[in-house]
C-alpha positions as CSV (number, residue, x, y, z in Angstrom):
1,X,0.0,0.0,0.0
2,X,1.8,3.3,-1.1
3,X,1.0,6.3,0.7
4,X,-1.0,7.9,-2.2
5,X,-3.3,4.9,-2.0
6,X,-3.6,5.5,1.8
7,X,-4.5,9.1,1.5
8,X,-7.1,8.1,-1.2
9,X,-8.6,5.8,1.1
10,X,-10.8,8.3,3.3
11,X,-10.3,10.7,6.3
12,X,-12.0,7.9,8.6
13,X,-8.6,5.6,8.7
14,X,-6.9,8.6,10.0
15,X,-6.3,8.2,13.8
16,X,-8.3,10.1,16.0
17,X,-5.0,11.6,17.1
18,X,-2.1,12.7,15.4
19,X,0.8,9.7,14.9
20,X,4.3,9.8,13.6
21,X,5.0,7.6,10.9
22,X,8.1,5.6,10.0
23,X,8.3,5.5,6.2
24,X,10.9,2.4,5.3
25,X,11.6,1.4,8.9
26,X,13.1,-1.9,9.1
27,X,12.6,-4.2,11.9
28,X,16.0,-3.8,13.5
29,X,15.0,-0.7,14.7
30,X,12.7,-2.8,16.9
31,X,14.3,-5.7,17.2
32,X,15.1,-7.7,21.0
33,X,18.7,-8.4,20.9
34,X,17.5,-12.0,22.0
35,X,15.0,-12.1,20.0
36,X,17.9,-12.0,16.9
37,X,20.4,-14.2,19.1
38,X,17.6,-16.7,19.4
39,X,17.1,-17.0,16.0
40,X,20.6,-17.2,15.0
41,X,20.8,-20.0,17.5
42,X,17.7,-21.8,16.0
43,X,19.2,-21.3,12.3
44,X,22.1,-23.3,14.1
45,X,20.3,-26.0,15.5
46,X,20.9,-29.7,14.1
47,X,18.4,-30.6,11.7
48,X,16.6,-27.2,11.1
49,X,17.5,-26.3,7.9
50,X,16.4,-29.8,6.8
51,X,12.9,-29.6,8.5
52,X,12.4,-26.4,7.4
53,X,12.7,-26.9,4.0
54,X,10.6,-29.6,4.1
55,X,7.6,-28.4,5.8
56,X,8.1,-25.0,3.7
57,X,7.4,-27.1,1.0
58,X,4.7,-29.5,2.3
59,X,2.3,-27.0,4.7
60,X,-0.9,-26.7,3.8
61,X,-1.4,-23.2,3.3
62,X,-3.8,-22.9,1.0
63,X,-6.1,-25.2,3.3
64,X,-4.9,-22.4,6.1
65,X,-6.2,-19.7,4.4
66,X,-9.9,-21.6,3.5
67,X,-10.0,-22.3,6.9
68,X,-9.8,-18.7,8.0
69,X,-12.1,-17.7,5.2
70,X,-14.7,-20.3,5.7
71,X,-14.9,-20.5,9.5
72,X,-14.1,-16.9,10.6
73,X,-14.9,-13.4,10.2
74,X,-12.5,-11.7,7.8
75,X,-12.0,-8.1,8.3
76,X,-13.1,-5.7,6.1
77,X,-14.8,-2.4,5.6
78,X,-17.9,-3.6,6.5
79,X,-16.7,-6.2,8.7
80,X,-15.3,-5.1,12.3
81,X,-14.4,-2.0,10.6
82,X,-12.8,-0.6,13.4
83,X,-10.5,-3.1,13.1
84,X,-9.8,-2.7,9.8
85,X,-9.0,1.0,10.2
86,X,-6.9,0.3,12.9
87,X,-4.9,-2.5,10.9
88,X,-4.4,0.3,8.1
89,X,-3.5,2.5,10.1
90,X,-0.4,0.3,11.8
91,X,0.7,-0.7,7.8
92,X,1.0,3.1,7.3
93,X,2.8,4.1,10.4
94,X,5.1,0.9,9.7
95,X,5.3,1.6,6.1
96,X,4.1,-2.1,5.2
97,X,3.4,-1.6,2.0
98,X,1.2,-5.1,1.2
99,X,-1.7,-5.4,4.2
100,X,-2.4,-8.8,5.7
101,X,-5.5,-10.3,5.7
102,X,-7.3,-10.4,9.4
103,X,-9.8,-12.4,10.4
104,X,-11.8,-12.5,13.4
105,X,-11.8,-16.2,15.3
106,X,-14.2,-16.8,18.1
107,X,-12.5,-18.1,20.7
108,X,-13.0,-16.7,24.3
109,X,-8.7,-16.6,24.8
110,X,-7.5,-13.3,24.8
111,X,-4.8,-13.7,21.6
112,X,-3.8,-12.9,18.5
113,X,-1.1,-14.7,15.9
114,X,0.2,-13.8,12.9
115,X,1.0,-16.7,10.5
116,X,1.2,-17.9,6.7
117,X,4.4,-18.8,4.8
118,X,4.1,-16.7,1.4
119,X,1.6,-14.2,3.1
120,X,0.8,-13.0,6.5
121,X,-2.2,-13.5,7.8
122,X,-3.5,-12.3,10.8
123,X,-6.2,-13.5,13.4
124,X,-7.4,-12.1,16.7
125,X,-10.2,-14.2,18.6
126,X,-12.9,-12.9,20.0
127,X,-11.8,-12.8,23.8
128,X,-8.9,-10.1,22.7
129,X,-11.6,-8.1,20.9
130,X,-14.6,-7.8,24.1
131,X,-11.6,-7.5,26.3
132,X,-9.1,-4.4,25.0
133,X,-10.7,-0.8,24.7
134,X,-9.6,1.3,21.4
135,X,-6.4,1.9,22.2
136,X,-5.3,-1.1,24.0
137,X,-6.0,-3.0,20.8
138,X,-4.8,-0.5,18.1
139,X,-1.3,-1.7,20.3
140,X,-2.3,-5.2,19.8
141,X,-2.7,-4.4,15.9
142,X,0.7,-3.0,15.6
143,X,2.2,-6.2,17.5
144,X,0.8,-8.4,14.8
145,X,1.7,-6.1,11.7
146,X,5.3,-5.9,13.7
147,X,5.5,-9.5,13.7
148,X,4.6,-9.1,9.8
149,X,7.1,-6.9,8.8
150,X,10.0,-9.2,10.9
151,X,8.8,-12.0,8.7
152,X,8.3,-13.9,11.7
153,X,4.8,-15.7,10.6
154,X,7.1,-18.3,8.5
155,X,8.9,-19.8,11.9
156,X,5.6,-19.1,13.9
157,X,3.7,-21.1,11.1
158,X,6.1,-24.3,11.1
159,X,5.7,-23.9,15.0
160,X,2.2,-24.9,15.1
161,X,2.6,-27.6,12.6
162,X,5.4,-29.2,14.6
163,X,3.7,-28.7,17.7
164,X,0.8,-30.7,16.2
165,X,3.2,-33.3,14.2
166,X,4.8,-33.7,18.2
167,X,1.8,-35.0,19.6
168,X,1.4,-37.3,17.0
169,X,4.5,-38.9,17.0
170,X,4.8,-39.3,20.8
171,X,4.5,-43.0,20.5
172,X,7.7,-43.2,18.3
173,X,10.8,-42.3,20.8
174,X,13.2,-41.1,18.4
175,X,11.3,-39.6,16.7
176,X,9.9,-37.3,19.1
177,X,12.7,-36.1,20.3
178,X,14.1,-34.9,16.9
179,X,10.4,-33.1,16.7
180,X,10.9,-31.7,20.4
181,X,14.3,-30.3,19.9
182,X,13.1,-28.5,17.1
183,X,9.6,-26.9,18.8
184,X,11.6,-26.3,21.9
185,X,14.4,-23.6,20.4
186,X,11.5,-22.4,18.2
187,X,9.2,-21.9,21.0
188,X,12.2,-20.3,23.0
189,X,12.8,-17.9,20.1
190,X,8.9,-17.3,19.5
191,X,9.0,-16.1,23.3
192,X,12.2,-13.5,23.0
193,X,10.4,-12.7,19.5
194,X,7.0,-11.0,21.3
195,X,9.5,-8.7,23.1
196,X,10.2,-7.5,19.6
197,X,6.2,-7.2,18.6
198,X,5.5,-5.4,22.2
199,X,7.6,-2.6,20.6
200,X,6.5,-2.2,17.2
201,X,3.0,-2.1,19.3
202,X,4.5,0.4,20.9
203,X,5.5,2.3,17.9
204,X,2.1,1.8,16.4
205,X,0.3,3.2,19.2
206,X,2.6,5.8,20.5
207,X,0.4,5.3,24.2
208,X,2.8,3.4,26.4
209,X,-0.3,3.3,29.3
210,X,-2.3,1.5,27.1
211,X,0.3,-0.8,25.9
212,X,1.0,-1.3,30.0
213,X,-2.9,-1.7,30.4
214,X,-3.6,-4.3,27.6
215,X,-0.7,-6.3,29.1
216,X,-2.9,-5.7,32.6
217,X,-5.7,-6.8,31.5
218,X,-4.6,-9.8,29.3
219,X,-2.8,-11.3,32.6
220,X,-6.0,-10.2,35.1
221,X,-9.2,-9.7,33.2
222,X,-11.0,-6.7,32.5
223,X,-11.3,-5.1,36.1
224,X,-9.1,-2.2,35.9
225,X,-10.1,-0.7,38.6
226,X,-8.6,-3.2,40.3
227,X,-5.7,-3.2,39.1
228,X,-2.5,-0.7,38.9
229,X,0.8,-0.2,36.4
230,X,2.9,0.8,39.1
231,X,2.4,-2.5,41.1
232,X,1.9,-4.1,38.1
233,X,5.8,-3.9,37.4
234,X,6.5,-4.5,41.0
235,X,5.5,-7.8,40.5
236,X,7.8,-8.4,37.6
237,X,10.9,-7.2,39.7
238,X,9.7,-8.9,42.3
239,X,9.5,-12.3,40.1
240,X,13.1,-11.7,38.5
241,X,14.4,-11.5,42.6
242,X,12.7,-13.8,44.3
243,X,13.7,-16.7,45.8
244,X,17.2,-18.7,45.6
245,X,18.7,-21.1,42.9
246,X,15.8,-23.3,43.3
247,X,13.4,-20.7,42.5
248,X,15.2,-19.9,38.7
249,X,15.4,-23.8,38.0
250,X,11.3,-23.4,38.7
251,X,11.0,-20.2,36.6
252,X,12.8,-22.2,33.6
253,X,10.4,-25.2,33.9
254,X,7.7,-23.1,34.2
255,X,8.5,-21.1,30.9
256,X,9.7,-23.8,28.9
257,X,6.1,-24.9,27.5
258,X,4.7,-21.2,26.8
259,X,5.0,-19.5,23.6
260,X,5.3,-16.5,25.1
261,X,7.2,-14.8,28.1
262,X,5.4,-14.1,31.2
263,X,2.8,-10.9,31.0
264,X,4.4,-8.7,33.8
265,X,7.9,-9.2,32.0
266,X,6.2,-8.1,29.1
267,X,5.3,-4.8,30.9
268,X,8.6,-4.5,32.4
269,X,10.6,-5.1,29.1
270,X,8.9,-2.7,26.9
271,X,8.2,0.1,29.6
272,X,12.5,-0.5,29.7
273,X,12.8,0.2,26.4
274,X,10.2,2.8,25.8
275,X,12.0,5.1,28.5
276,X,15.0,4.0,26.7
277,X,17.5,7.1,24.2
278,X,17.0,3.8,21.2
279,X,13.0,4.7,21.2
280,X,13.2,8.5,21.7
281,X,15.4,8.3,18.3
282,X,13.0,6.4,16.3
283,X,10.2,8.9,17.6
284,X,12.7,11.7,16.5
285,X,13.1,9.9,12.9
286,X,16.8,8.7,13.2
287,X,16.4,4.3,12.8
288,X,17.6,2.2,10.4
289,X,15.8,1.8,7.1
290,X,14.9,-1.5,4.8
291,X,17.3,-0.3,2.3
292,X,20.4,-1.3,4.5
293,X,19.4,-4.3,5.3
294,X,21.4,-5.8,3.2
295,X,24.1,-4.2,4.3
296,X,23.9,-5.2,7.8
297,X,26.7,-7.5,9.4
298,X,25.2,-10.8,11.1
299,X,28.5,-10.8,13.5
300,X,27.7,-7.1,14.6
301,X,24.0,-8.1,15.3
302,X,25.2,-11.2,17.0
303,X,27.8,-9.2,19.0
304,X,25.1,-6.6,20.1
305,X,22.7,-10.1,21.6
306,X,26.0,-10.6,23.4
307,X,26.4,-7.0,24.9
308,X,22.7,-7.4,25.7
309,X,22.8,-10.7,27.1
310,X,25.8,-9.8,29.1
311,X,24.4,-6.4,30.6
312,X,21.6,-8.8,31.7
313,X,23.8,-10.9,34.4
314,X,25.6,-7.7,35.6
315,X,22.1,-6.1,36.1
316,X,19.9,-9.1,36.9
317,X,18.7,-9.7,40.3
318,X,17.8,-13.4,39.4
319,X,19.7,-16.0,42.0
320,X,21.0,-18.2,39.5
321,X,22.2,-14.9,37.1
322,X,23.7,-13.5,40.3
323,X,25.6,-16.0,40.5
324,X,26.9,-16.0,36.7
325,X,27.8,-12.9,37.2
326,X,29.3,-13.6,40.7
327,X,31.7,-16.4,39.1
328,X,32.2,-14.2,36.0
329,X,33.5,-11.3,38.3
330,X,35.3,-14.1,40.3
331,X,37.4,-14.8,37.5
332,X,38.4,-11.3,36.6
333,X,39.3,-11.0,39.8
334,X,41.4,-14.0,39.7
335,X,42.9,-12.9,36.4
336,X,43.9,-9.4,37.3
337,X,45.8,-11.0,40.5
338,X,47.8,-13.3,38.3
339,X,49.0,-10.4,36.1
340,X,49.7,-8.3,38.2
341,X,51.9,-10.9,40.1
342,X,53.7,-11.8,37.2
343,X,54.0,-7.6,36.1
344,X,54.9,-6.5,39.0
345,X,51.7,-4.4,40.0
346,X,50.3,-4.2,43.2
347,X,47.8,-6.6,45.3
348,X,45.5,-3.2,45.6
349,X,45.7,-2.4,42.4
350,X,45.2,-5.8,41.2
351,X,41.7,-6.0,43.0
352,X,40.2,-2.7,41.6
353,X,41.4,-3.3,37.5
354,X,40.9,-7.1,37.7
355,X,37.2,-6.3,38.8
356,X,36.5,-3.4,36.6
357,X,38.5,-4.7,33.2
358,X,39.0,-8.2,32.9
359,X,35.7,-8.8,35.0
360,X,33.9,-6.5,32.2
361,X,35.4,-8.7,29.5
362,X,34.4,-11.9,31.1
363,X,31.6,-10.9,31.1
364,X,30.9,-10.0,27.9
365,X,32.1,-13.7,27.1
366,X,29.4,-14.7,29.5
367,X,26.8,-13.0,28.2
368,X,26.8,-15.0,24.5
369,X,26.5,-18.2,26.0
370,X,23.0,-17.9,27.3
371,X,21.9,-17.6,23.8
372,X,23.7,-20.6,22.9
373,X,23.0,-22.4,25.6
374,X,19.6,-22.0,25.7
375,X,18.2,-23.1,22.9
C-alpha cells in the first residue's frame, strides 16, 4: 500500500490523534537483541535447515487460508471495521506496503497470531476483541503487523505444525525427540520474538499506558479498577528476585512450554525500552531503514545479543544470574591478580582493575552463551 493509495482511502482511517510515521523502517529498529540471538541459535540447531525446508514445501497453506475464510470473520470495511482502520493505520505508520488479511476467530482466549508462509495473515479471537478498549487493541494491531514486517509468521507457522506433528508422534521415541528439539528452540525464540512485537505495538500506538494496560488486562481480566501499572511492574521485579537457585530452576520449567514470556515481563521489558534514548530516536526519525538491510553484518548483530545478554547478568537480580555474574566477576578477579603478580603491580591495584577490566570482559564472554546455551 503506497502512501498515495492510503491518503485516497478516506479521512475515517486517519487516527483520531495525530501519529508519527516511519516511512521504510526496518525491523532492526525494533528488534530484542535476544529475539535476533535466538534465531541465530535456531538457524544453528541440528536438523533445522532440513525440516524447514521440508515443511516450507509440504504445509498446507492454502487449506490455512480456507480455513480462516470459511470459519471466521475476515476483516473488512464492513466487517469489524474498526479493526480494519486500525490494521491500516499500523501498515501506514510501519510503512508495510502489502496489508495482511485479518480475520476475526471466536475463541473466548485473549490472543492474537500472525501466521502464513508466502503471506501474513493475521487473526485475533474474540476474547482479545470484548476484552481491549480502542487503544489497548490498536497496540495489539501494531504487535501483529510488527511481527509481519519481521517475517516472523514463517517460523511461527512451522511452530504450530510441529507442535501438532509432536503430539502425533509421541509414541515413536526417536522420533519425538528430533520433533521436540526442534519446537523447543522455536518456542524459546517465538518467546524472545514478542518482546520484539511489544515494541513495534509500541510504535504503532505511541500510548505506552495503554500498551502497560492491555498487558494488565490480558494477565487479570477486565477489572481495571482493580488493578495498577505501578504494582503491576513491582511484581515483575519482584518475580526476577525472588527466591534462591531453586526458584530460577522453577521459573525455567515453568517457561519452557509457553509460547510467550510471562505478561508482567512483558510490561517491564517494553516500559524498559520505551524510557529507553533507542526509542526516543526512532520517535525523532533517526532508525535504520529496509534499504540497508542488506548491508547489515550478522556478526555485529550477534555481538550486540552478546552486549545485551551480558548487561543482563551484571544487572539481573535473578539468583541463578547472580551467581553468573558472581563467578564471572570471580574470574576477573582472579585474572587481574595473576598479572599483576607476574607484572609487577600491586595486590591493591590488582583488585580494583581485575574487577573493573578483565571482569567486564568476562563478562561479555558470559553473556553469548545464554543464547547458545539456551536453545
Amino acid at each position: 500500500m503506497t502512501e498515495d493509495s492510503h491518503d485516497a482511502a478516506s479521512h475515517e482511517n486517519v487516527p483520531s490523534r495525530q501519529r508519527k510515521r516511519f516511512p521504510g523502517i526496518s525491523s532492526r529498529a525494533y528488534e530484542h537483541p535476544a529475539d535476533r540471538s535466538a534465531l541465530v541459535a535456531l538457524r544453528k540447531l541440528s536438523g533445522f535447515d532440513t525440516i524447514f525446508k521440508a515443511m516450507s514445501g509440504l504445509l498446507p497453506e492454502r487449506s490455512l487460508r480456507l480455513l480462516f475464510l470459511s470459519d471466521s470473520v475476515r476483516v473488512s470495511d464492513v466487517q469489524f471495521a474498526h479493526l480494519h482502520t486500525m490494521l491500516l493505520d499500523a501498515c501506514y505508520i510501519l510503512d508495510l506496503e502489502k496489508v495482511p488479511s485479518m480475520y476475526v476467530a471466536q475463541n473466548p482466549t485473549p490472543n492474537a497470531m500472525c501466521i502464513g508462509l508466502d503471506e501474513p495473515i493475521i487473526v485475533v479471537n474474540t476474547g482479545l476483541v470484548e476484552l481491549l478498549d480502542e487503544e489497548e487493541m490498536r497496540a495489539v494491531v501494531g504487535h501483529e503487523v510488527g511481527h509481519a514486517l519481521s517475517g516472523h509468521s514463517v517460523y511461527r507457522t512451522i511452530l504450530l505444525f510441529l507442535t501438532n506433528i509432536a503430539l502425533k508422534v509421541a509414541w515413536i521415541p526417536l522420533g519425538n525427540v528430533a520433533i521436540m528439539a526442534i519446537v523447543s528452540a522455536l518456542r524459546e525464540w517465538f518467546r524472545k520474538s514478542e518482546l520484539s512485537a511489544d515494541r513495534a505495538g509500541l510504535l504503532v500506538g505511541q500510548d505506552p499506558q495503554a500498551s502497560m494496560r492491555g498487558l494488565m488486562k490480558i494477565a487479570g481480566g477486565n477489572h481495571l479498577h482493580e488493578m495498577n501499572v505501578d504494582a503491576f511492574l513491582e511484581q515483575a521485579r519482584e518475580y526476577e528476585a525472588a527466591g534462591d537457585l531453586r526458584d530460577s530452576v522453577l521459573k525455567i520449567l515453568n517457561i519452557l512450554p509457553r509460547t510467550h514470556p510471562f505478561t508482567t515481563v512483558r510490561a517491564a521489558e517494553l516500559k524498559k525500552w520505551g524510557e529507553s534514548r533507542d526509542f526516543q530516536r526512532i520517535m525523532d526519525g533517526h532508525y535504520p531503514r529496509r534499504t540497508e538491510d542488506k548491508d547489515t553484518s550478522v556478526s555485529d548483530s550477534f555481538r550486540d545479543s552478546a552486549s545485551h545478554y551480558a548487561d543482563s547478568v551484571r544487572t539481573s537480580k535473578d539468583p541463578l544470574m547472580k551467581l553468573v555474574g558472581d563467578i564471572a566477576g570471580g574470574a576477573g578477579d582472579i585474572g587481574g591478580k595473576l598479572r599483576d603478580r607476574f607484572t609487577g603491580g600491586s595486590s591493591g591495584n590488582a583488585g580494583g582493575s581485575g574487577g573493573g577490566g578483565a571482569g567486564g570482559d568476562s563478562t561479555n564472554g558470559n553473556g553469548a552463551k545464554p543464547a547458545d546455551d539456551g536453545k
